[in-house]
N, C-alpha and C positions, 0 to 999 in steps of 0.2 A: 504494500500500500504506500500511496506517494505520502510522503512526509509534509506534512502546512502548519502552517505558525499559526494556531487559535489563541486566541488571546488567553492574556496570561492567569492564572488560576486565584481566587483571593484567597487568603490564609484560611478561613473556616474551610473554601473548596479542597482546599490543597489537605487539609488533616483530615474531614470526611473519606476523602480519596483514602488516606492512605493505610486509615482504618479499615475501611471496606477489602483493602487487595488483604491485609493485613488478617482478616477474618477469611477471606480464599486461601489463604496458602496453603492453609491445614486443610484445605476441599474442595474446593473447586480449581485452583492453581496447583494441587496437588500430583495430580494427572501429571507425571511429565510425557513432553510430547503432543499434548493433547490441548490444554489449554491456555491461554495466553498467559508469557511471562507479565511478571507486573510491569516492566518496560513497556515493551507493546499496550498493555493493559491502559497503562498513564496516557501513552501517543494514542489510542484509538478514542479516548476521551477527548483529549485534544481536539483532534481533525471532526468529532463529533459535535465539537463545542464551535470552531469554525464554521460549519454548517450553518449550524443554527444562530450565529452569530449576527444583531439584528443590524449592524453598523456596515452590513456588507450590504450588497443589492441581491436579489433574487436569482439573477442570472450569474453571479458569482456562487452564490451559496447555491443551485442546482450544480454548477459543474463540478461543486467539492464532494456533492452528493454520488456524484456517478465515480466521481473514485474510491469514497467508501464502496460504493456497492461492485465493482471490482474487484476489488481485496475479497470481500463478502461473497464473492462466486467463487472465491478459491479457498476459504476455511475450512477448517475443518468445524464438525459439527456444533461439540463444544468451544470450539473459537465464535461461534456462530450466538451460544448460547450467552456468551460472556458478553456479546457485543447487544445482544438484548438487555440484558443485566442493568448496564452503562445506559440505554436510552432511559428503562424504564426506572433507575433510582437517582439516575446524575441530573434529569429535566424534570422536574417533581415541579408543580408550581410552588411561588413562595410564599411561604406560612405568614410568614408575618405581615408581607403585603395584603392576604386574604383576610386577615382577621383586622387590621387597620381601613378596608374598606367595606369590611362588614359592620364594623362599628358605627361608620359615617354613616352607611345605610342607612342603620337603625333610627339615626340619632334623627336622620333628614327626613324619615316617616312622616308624609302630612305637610313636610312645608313645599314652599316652592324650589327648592334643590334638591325633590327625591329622584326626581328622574337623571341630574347630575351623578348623583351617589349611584342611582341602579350602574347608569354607564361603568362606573370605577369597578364597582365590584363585578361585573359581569366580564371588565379586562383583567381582573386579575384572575380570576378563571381559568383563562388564557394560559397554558404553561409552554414554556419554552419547548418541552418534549410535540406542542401541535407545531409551532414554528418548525422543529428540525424534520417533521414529518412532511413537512409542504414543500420544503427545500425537495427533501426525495420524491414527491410525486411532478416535482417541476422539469424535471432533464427525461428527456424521451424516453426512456422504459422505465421509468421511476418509479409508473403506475402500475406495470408489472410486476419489477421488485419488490412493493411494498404487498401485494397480494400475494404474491409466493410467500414472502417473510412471513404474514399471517397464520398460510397455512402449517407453515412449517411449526412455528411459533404454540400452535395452539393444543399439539397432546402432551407440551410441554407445563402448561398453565397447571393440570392435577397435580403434580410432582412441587410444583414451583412456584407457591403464590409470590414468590415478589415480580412476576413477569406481568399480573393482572390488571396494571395500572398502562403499561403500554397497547395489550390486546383490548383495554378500553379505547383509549383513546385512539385505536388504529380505528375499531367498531364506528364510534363516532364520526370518525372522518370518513369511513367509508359510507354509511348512511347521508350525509351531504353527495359527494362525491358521486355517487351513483343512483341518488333519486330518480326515480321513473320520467322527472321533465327532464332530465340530461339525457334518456336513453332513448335510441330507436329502436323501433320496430320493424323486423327487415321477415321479409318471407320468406326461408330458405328451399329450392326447390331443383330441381336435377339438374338443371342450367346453374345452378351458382359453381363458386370456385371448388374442384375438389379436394383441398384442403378444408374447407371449409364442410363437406359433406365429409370427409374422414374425422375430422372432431364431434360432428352428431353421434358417428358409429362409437366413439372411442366413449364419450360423452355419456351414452343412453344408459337411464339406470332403473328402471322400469323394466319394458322388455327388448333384453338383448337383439339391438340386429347385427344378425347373422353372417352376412353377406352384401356385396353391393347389389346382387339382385332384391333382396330382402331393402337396402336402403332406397333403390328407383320404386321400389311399391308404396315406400311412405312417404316419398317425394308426389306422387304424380297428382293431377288434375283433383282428384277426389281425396285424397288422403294429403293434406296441409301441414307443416310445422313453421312455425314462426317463431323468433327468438327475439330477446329483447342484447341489443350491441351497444355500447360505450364508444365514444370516439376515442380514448384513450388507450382500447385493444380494441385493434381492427381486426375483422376477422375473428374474432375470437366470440361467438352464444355468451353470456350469463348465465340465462337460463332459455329452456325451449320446451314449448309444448306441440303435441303430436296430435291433428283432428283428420276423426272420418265424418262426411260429407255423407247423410244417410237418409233413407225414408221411414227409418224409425228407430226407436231406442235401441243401441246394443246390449245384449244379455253376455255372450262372452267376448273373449280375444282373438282365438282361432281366426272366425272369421276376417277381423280386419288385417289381419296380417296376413293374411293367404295370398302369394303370387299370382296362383293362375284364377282368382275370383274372380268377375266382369265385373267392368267399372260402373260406378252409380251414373244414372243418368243427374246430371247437375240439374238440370233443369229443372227436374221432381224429386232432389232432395228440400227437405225440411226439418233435420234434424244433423246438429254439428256434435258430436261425440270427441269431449278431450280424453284422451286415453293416456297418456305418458305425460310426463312432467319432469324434468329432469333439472337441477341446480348445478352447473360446471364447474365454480371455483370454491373449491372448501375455504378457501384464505376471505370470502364475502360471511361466513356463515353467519347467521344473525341477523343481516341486512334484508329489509325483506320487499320482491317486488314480484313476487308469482301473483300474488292478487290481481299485479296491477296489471300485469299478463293477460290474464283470461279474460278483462273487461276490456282491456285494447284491443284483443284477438275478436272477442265479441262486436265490437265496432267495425272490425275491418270486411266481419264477414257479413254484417249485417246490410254493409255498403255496397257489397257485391252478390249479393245472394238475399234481397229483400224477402222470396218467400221464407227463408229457416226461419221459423218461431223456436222450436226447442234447442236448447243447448244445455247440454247435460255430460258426465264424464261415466268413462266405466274403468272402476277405480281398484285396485286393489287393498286388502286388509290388513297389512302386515301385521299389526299384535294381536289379532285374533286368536290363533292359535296359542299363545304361549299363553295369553287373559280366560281359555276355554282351556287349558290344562291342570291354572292353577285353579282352576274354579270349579271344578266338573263336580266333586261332590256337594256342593253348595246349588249348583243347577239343578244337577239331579233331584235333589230333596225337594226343589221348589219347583218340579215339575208336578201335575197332576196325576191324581192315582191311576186314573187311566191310560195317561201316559206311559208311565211308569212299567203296567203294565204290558202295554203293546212291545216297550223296550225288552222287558224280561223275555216275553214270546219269542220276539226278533232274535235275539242273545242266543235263547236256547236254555235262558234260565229257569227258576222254578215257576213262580207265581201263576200258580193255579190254584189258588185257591177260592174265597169264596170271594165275592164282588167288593168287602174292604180291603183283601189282598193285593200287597204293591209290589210284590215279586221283589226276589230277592238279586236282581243285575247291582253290579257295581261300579265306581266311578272308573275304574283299572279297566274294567269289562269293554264299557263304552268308548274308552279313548283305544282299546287295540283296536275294535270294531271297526272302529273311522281311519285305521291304514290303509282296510281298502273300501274308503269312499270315492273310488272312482270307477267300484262297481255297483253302490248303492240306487237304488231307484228314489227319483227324489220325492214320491210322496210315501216313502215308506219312515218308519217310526222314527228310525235313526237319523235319519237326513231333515226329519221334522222338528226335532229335538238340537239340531246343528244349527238350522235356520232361525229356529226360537232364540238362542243360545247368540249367533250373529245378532239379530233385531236387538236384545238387549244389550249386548257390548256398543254396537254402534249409538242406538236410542236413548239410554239409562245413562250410560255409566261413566263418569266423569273423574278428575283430578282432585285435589286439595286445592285448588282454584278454580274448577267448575270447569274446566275446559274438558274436552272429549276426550279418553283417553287415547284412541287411536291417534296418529301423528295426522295421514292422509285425511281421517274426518275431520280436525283440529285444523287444517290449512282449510276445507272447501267448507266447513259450517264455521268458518271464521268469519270469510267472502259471504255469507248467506245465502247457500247454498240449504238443499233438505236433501234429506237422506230417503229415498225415493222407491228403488227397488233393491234386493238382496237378488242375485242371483246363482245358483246352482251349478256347479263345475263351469263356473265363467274362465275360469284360468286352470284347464289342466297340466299343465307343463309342472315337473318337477317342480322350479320356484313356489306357484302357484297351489301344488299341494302342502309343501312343506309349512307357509305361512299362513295360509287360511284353510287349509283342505279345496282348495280351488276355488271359494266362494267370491265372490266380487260384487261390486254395489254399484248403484248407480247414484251419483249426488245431482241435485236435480237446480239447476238456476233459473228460477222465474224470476225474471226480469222486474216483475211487480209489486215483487214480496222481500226483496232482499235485504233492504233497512228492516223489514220486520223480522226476520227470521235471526238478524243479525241481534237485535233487542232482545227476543227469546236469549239465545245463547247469554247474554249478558245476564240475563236472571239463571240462568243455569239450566235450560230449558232448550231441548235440542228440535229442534222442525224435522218432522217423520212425514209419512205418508200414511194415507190408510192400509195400502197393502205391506208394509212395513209394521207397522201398530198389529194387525192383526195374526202376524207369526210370535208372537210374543205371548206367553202362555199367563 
């Protein structure tokens, strides 16, 4: 790393410093080989302090920036980690300027210089560590570097709270920085760049495509994805969602992904199906603009495709399964004796006895049962009892903040979305067995209702369907 004259250290800076390496040597400078000597340790503070140095200009402090991040492509991991360390405890804002403009605040309550005093206090906020971060998003791959460094950054955060105050403030900047009014909306489609259609393939985390023939079938006329682009990575999704173009709700996946299916007639579709959803860069996580995705997607289709009224997803379940494992014997009991019943029959258990007998199946019974739900019939006892068991995890069952506990129902009844249909071996593919027994939902967006379903949720209160409400025992 090129060596620069950051201004010079003030004695509290210079004894903090040298406590801090002082406390590494025995652990984290312990590593030899590994991680920065306290030399290097002292100069990458420096050149960090350069940076952020507010007596420079912007276009001086981006090019010191791209020589840290230089150095930074070539560390080693724990060199990497040290150099997080230094953003996040050496740009800390200053204590005592916060509490000297917290006080004026207080004192200027009511008169006519509170809005002065807001100002003061709202700059002292402001820590040198947002400054040294602006400098990096200012030199052309800045904005790169500083998304990678997130991602990198953040399975390190469990291990390492004193990293938490950085992956804040990157969070923060990143939520400006990448607001839905900075982003485009680009349609990607078998004519764009293939670079650009090999990042969809590498990208998709939903359901795997396969093949470039498998990516021209989700590309074409009828089957749509759009992603929302940054000007600051060209080429590069955020995020992207994947629609079929249809004449009526989808119940499973098979079909939309089938090569040799015949194309919908556009003309008499009326129903747009999001099927995949996919977020690109883990270093954004937290930032959130898939909402803002499917109502721009919704605009764009609605502009060109005036007949579609319905837009709806066909969703998968992820915690289904692992929520109906730990719970089987608490469903069971709360199933009907009738039910119950029918179970034991189906099993091959006892319960024959007389009309208050609830047979003797058990929770171990029913989950072997359901390995092969992909020979089940689906109004048979078992598959009625999975569905029930679905309806209530999606419908009921909520967080210690009322939110949904599934992740996927938690993003679409966020958006005000309802939860619409449960569908039956929607998704056989291994994936699709393993996390829901194949089961898939449809989240339903009326257009007319989605402030209101959005208020439900806010009382705790999830928007179902009737035919959803009614598998529920």
């Amino acid at each position: 790393m090129k060596k620069t004259s950051g201004p010079a250290l003030s004695p509290a800076a210079e004894s903090a410093t040298a406590r801090t390496m002082r406390e590494r040597l025995g652990s984290l400078l312990g590593r030899q080989g590994e991680a920065l000597s306290p030399r290097v340790l002292r100069r990458t503070l420096a050149e960090l302090q350069a940076v952020g140095n507010p007596l420079i200009s912007d276009v001086e402090g981006a090019r010191l920036a791209a020589g840290v991040a230089q150095w930074y492509a070539r560390a080693t991991a724990q060199q990497r980690h040290d150099c997080w360390l230094l953003m996040s405890e050496q740009f800390a804002p200053d204590v005592s300027m916060l509490e000297e403009a917290r006080r004026d605040y207080e004192a200027a309550l009511g008169t006519p210089a509170e809005a002065q005093a807001e100002v003061r206090l709202r700059r002292a906020f402001v820590s040198p560590r947002t400054r040294l971060l602006q400098r990096f998003a200012a030199f052309p791959d800045g904005m790169r570097f500083l998304v990678d460094m997130r991602a990198e950054l953040l399975p390190a955060l469990k291990s390492d709270k004193r990293l938490l105050a950085l992956d804040a403030e990157l969070q923060a900047l990143f939520s400006t920085w990448f607001d839905v009014a900075f982003l485009d909306l680009q349609r990607i489609s078998w004519q764009s760049p293939a670079a650009l259609v090999e990042k969809l393939i590498k990208y998709e985390a939903v359901h795997d495509i396969t093949s470039w023939a498998d990516a021209k079938n989700r590309l074409d006329e009828d089957r749509r994805c759009y992603g929302f682009f940054h000007p600051r990575l060209p080429g590069e999704p955020l995020i992207f969602v994947e629609v079929a173009l249809l004449q009526d709700m989808a119940a499973s996946i098979p079909p939309l992904l089938d090569e040799s299916a015949a194309h919908a007639d556009l003309s008499r579709a009326n129903t747009a199906i999001f099927y995949s959803i996919s977020n690109t860069q883990q270093g954004l996580k937290g930032v959130s603009f898939g909402d803002s995705l499917i109502k721009r997607v919704v605009e764009a289709l609605r502009a060109e495709f005036g007949q579609i009224k319905t837009f709806a997803t066909l969703s998968p379940i992820p915690g289904l399964r692992g929520w109906v494992q730990a719970h089987a014997g608490e469903l069971l009991q709360a199933a009907s004796s009738r039910s119950r019943q029918a179970l034991a029959r189906q099993l091959g258990a006892a319960g024959k006895g007389d009309k208050g007998d609830k047979g003797d199946v058990t929770a171990e019974a029913l989950l072997k049962a359901l390995d092969g739900v992909a020979a089940l019939d689906e109004k048979s006892p078992l598959a009625r009892w999975l569905l029930a068991a679905a309806a209530r995890y999606l419908g009921r069952e909520t967080d210690a903040q009322k939110r949904p506990l599934d992740a996927v129902a938690r993003f679409h009844l966020g958006n005000g979305a309802r939860v619409e249909r449960i569908n039956w071996l929607g998704d056989p593919s291994p994936k699709g067995l393993k996390q829901s027994w194949g089961l898939m939902v449809n989240y339903y967006y009326d257009l007319r209702r989605l402030d209101k379903h959005r208020a439900l949720l806010a009382q705790g209160k999830i928007a179902v369907s009737g035919a959803v409400e009614s598998l529920r025992e």
